[in-house]
The first five atom37 places (N, CA, C, CB, O) and aatype in JSON, in Angstrom:
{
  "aatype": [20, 20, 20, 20, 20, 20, 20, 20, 20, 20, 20, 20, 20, 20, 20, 20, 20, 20, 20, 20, 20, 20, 20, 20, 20, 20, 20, 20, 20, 20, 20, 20, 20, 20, 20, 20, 20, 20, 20, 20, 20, 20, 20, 20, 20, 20, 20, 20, 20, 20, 20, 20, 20, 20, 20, 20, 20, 20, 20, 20, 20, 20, 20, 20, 20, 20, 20, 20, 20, 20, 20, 20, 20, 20, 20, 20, 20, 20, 20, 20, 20, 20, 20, 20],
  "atom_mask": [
    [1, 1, 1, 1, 1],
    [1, 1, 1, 1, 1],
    [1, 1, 1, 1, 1],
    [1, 1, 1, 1, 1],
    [1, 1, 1, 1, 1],
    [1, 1, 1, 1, 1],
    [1, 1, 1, 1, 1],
    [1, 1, 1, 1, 1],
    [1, 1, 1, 1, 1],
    [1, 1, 1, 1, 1],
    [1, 1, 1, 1, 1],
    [1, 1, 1, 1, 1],
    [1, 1, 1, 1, 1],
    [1, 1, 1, 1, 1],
    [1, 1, 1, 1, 1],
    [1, 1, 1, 1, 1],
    [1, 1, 1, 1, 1],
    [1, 1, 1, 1, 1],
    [1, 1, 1, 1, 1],
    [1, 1, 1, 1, 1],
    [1, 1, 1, 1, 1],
    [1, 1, 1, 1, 1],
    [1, 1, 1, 1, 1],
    [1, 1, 1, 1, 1],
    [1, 1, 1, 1, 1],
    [1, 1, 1, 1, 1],
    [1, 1, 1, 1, 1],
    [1, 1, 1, 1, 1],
    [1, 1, 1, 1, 1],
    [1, 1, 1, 1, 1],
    [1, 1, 1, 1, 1],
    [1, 1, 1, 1, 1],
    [1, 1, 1, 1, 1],
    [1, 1, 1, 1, 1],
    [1, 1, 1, 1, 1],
    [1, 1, 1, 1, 1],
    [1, 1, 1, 1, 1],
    [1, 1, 1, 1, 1],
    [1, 1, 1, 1, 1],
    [1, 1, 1, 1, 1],
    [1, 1, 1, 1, 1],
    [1, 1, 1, 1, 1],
    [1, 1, 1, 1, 1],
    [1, 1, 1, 1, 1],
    [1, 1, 1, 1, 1],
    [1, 1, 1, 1, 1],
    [1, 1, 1, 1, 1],
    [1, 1, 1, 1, 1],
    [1, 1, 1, 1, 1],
    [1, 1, 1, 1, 1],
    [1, 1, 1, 1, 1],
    [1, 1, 1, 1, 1],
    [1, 1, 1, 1, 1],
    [1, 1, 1, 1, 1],
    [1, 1, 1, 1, 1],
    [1, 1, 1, 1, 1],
    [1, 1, 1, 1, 1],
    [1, 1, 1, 1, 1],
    [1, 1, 1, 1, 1],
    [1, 1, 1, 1, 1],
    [1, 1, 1, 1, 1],
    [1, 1, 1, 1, 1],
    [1, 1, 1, 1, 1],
    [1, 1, 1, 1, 1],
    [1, 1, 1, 1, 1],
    [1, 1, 1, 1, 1],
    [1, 1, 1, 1, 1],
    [1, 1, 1, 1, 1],
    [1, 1, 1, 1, 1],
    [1, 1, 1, 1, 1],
    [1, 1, 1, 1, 1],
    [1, 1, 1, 1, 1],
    [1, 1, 1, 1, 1],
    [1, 1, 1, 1, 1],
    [1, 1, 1, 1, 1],
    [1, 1, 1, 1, 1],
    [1, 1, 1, 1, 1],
    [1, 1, 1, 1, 1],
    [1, 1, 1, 1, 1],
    [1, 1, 1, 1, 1],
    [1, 1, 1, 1, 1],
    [1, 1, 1, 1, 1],
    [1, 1, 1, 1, 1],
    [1, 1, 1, 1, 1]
  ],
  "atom_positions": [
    [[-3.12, 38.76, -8.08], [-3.43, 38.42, -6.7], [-4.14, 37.08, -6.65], [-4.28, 39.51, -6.06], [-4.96, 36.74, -7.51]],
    [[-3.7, 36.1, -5.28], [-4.62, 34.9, -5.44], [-5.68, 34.76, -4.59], [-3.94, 33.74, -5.32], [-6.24, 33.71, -4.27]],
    [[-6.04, 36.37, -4.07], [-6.9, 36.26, -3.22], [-8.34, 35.83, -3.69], [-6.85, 37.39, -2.61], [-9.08, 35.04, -3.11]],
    [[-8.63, 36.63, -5.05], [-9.87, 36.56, -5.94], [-9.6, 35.13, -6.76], [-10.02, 38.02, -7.04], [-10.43, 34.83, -7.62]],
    [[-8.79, 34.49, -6.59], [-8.9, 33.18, -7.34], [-9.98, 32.44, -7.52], [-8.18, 32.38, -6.91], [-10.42, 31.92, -8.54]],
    [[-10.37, 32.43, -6.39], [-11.64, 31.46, -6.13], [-12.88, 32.08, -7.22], [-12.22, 31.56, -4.25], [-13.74, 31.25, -7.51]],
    [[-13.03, 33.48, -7.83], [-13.74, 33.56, -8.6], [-13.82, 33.3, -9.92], [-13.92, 34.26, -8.42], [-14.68, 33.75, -10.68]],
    [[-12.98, 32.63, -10.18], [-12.4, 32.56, -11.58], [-13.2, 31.07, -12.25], [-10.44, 32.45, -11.47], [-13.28, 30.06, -11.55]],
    [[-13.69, 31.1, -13.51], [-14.26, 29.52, -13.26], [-13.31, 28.64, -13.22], [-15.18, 28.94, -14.31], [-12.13, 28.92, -13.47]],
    [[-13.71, 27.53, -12.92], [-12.88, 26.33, -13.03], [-12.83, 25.56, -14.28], [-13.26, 25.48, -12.09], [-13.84, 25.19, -14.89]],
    [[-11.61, 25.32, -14.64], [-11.55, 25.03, -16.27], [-11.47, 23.07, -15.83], [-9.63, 26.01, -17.37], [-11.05, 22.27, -15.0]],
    [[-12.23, 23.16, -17.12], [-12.64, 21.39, -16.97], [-11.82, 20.36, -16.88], [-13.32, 20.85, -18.04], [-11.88, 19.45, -16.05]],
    [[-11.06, 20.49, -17.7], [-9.8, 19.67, -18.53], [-9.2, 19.08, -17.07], [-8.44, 20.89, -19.63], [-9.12, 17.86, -17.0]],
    [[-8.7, 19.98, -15.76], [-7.53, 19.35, -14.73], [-8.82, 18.07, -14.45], [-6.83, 20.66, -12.95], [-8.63, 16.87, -14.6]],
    [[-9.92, 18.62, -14.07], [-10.6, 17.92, -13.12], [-11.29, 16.25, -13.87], [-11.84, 19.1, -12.57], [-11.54, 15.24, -13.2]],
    [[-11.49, 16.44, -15.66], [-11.37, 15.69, -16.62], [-10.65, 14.62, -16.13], [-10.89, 16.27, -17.68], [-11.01, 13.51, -15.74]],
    [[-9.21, 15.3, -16.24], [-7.79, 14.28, -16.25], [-8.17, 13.22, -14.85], [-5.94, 15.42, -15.91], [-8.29, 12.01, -14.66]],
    [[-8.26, 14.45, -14.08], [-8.3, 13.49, -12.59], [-9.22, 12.4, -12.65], [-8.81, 14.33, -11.23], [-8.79, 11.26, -12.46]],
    [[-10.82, 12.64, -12.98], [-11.34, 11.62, -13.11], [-10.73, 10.28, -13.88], [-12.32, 12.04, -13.53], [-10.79, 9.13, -13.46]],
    [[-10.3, 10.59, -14.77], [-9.97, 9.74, -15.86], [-8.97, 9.01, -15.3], [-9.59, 10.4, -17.14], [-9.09, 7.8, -15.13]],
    [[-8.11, 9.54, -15.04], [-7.02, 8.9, -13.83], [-7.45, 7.78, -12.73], [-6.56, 10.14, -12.87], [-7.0, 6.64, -12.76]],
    [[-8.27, 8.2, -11.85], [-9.21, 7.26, -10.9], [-9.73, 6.7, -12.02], [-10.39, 7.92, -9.78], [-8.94, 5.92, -12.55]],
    [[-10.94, 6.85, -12.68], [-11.42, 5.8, -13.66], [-10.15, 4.1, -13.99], [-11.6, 6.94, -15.29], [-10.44, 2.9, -13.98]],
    [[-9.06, 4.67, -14.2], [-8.38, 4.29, -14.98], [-7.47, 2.93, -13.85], [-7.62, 5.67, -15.69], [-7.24, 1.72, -13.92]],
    [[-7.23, 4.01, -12.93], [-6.53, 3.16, -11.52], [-7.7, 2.19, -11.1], [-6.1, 4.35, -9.97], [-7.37, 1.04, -10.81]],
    [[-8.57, 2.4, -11.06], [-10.01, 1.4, -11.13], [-9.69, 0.31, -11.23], [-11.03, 1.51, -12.22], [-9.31, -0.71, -10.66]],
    [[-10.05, 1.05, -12.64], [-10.0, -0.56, -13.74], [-8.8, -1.49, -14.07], [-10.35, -0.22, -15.28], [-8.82, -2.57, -14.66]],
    [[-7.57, -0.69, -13.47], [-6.52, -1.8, -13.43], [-6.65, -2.58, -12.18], [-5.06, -1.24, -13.51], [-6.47, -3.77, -11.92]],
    [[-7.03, -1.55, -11.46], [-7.4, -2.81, -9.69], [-7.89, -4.28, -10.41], [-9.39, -2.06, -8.25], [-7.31, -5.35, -10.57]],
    [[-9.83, -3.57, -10.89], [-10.1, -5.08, -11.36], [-9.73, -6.21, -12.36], [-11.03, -5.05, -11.58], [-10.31, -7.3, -12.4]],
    [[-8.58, -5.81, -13.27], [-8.27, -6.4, -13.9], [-7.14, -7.42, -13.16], [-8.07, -5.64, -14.87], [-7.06, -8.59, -13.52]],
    [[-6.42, -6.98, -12.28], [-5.08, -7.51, -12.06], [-5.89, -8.4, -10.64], [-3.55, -6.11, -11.75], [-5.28, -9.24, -9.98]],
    [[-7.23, -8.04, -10.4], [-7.93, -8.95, -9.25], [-8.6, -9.81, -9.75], [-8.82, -8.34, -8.32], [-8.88, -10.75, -9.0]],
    [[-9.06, -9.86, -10.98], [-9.74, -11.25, -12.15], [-8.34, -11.81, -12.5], [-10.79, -10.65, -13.97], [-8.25, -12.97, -12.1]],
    [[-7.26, -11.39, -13.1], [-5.73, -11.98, -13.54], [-5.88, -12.7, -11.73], [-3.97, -10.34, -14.08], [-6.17, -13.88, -11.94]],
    [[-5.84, -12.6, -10.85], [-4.97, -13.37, -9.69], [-6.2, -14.15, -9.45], [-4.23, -12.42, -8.21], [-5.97, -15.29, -9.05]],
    [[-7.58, -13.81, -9.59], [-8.27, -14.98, -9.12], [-8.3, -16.41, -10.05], [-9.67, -14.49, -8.91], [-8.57, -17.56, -9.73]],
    [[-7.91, -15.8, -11.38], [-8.12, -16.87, -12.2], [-6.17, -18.15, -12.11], [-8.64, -15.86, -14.08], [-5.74, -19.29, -12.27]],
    [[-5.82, -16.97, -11.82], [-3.89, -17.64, -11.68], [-3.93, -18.77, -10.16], [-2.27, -15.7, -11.14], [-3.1, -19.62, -9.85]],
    [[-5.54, -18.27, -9.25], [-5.8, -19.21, -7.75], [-6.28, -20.2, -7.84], [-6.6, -18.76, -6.74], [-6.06, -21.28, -7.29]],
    [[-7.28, -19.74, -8.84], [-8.31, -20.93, -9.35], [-7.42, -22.48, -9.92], [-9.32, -20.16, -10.89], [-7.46, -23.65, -9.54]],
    [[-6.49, -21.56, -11.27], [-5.21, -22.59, -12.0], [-4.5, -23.57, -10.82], [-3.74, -21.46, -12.73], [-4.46, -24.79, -10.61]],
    [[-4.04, -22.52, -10.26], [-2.67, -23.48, -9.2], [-3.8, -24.09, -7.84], [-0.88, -21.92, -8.22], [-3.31, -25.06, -7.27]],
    [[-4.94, -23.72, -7.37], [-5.45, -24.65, -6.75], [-5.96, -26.0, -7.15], [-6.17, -24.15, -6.3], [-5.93, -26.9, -6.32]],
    [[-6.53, -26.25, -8.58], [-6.69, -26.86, -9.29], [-5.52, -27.9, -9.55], [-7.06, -26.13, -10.06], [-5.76, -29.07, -9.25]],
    [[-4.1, -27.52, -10.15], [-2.9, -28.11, -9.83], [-3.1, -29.41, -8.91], [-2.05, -27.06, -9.18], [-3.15, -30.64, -9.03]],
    [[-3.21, -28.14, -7.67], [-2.27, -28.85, -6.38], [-3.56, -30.18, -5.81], [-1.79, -27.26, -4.68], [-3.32, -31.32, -5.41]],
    [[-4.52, -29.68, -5.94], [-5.83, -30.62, -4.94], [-5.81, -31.83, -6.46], [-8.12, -29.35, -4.47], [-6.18, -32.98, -6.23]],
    [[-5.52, -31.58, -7.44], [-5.56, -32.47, -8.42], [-4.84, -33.17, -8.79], [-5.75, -32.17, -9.17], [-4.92, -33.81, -9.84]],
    [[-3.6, -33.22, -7.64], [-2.18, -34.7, -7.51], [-3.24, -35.62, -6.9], [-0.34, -34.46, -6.08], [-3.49, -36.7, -7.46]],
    [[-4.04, -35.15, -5.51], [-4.78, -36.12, -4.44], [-5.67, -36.75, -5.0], [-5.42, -35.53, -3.3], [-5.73, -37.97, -4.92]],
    [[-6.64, -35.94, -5.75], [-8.0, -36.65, -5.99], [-9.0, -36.63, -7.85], [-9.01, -35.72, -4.7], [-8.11, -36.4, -8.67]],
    [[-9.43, -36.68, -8.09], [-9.97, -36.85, -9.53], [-10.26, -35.29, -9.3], [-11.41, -38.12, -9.96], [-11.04, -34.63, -8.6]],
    [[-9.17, -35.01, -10.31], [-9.82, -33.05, -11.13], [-11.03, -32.91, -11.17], [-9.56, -32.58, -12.91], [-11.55, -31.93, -10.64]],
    [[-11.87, -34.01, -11.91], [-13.16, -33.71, -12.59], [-13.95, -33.69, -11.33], [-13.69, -34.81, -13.79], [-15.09, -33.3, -11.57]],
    [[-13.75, -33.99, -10.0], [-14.82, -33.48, -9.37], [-14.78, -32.56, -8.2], [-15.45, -34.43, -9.05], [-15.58, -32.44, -7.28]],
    [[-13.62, -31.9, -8.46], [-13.27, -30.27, -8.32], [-14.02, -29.21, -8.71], [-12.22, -29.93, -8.96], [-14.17, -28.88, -9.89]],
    [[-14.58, -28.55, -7.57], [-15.71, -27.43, -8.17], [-15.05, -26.44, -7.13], [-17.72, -27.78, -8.0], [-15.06, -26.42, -5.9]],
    [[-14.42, -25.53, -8.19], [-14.27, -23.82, -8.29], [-15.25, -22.76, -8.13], [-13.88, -23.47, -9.48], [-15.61, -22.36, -9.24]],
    [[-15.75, -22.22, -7.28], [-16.43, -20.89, -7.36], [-15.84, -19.81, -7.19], [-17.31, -20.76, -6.6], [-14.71, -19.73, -6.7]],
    [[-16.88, -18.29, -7.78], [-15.94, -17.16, -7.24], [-17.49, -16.72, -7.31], [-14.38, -16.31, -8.15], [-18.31, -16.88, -8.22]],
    [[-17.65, -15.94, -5.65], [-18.86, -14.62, -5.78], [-18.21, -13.69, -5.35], [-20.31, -14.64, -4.92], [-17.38, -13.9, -4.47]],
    [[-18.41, -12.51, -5.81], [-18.1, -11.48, -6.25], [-18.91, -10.23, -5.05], [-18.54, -11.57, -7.87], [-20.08, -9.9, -5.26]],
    [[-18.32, -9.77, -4.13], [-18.77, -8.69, -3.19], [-18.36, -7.52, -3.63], [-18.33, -8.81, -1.87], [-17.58, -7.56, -4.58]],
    [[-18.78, -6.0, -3.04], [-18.5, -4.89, -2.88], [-17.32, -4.9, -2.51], [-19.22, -4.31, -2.21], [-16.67, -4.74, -3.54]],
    [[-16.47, -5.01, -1.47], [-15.57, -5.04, -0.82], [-14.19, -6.39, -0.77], [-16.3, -4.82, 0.2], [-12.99, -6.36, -0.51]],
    [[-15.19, -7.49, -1.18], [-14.19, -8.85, -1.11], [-14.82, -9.56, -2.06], [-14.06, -9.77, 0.35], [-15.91, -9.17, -2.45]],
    [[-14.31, -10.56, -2.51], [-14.44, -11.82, -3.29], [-14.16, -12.68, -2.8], [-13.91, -11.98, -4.26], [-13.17, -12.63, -2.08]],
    [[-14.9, -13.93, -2.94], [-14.99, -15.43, -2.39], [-14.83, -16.28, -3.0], [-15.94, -15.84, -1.93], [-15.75, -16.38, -3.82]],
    [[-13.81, -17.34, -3.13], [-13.33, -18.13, -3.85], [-13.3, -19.75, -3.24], [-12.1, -17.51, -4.16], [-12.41, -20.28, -2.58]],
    [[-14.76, -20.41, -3.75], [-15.04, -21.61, -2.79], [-14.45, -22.58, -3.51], [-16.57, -21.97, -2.43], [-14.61, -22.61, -4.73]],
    [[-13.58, -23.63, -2.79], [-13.86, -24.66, -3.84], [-14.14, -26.24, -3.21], [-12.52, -24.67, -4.86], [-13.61, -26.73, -2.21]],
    [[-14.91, -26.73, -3.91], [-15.44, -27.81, -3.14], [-15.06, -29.25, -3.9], [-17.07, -27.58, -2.97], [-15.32, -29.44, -5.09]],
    [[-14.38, -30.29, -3.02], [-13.82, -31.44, -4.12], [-14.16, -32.4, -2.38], [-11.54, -31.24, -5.16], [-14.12, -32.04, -1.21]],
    [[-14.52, -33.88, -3.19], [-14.97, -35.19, -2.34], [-13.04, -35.55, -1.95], [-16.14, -36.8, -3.65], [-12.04, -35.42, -2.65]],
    [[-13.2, -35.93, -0.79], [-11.89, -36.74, -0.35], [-12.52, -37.76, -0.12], [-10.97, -36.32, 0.84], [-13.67, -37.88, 0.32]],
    [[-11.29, -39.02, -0.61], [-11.85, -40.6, -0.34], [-11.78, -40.84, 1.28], [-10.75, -41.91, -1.21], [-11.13, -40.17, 2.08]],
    [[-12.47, -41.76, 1.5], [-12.38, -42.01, 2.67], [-11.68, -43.55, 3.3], [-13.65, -41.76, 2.97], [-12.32, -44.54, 3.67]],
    [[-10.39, -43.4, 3.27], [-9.28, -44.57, 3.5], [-9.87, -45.17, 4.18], [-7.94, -44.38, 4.04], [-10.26, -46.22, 3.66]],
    [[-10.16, -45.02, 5.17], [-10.5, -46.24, 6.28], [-11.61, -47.46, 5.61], [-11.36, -45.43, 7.82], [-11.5, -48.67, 5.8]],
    [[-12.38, -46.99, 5.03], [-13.45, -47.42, 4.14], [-12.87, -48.54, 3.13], [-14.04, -46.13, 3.35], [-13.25, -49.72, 3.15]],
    [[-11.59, -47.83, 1.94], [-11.18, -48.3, 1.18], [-10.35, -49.58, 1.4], [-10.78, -47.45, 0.71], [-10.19, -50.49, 0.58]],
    [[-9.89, -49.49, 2.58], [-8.66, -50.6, 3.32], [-10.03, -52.07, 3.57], [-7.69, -49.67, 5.54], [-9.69, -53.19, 3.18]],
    [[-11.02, -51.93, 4.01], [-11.68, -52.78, 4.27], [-12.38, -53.5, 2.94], [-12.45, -52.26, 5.22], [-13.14, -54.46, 3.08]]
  ]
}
């Protein structure tokens, strides 16, 4: 009968797995979210680095509960300036 089921203990092992499972789905989230921030970081780097000197390209990443922030801060010349 599955009426008395509920008295029966609960064996560890399903509830083990499950954790381990979430644990596991986790940690591929953050891995494949460090793999794409660092693949944003690369190809932004690329692209802003046809226009202006790489070396004074500054990349950040802070790191939230919920989101990540990926600043990056680089000098543009200022043409009008340069023409004169």
């Amino acid at each position: 009968m599955r009426l008395f089921r509920f008295l029966r203990p609960i064996r560890s092992a399903p509830v083990a797995r499950e954790r381990l499972q979430i644990l596991l789905e986790y940690e591929r989230n953050l891995v494949s979210q460090t793999d794409l921030i660092a693949v944003l970081r690369e190809e932004i780097l690329a692209v802003v680095g046809r226009h202006v000197d790489p070396d004074k390209v500054q990349i950040s990443v802070e790191r939230g509960d919920k989101f990540s922030i990926l600043a990056v801060d680089f000098e543009v010349p200022n043409m009008i300036a340069a023409r004169m």
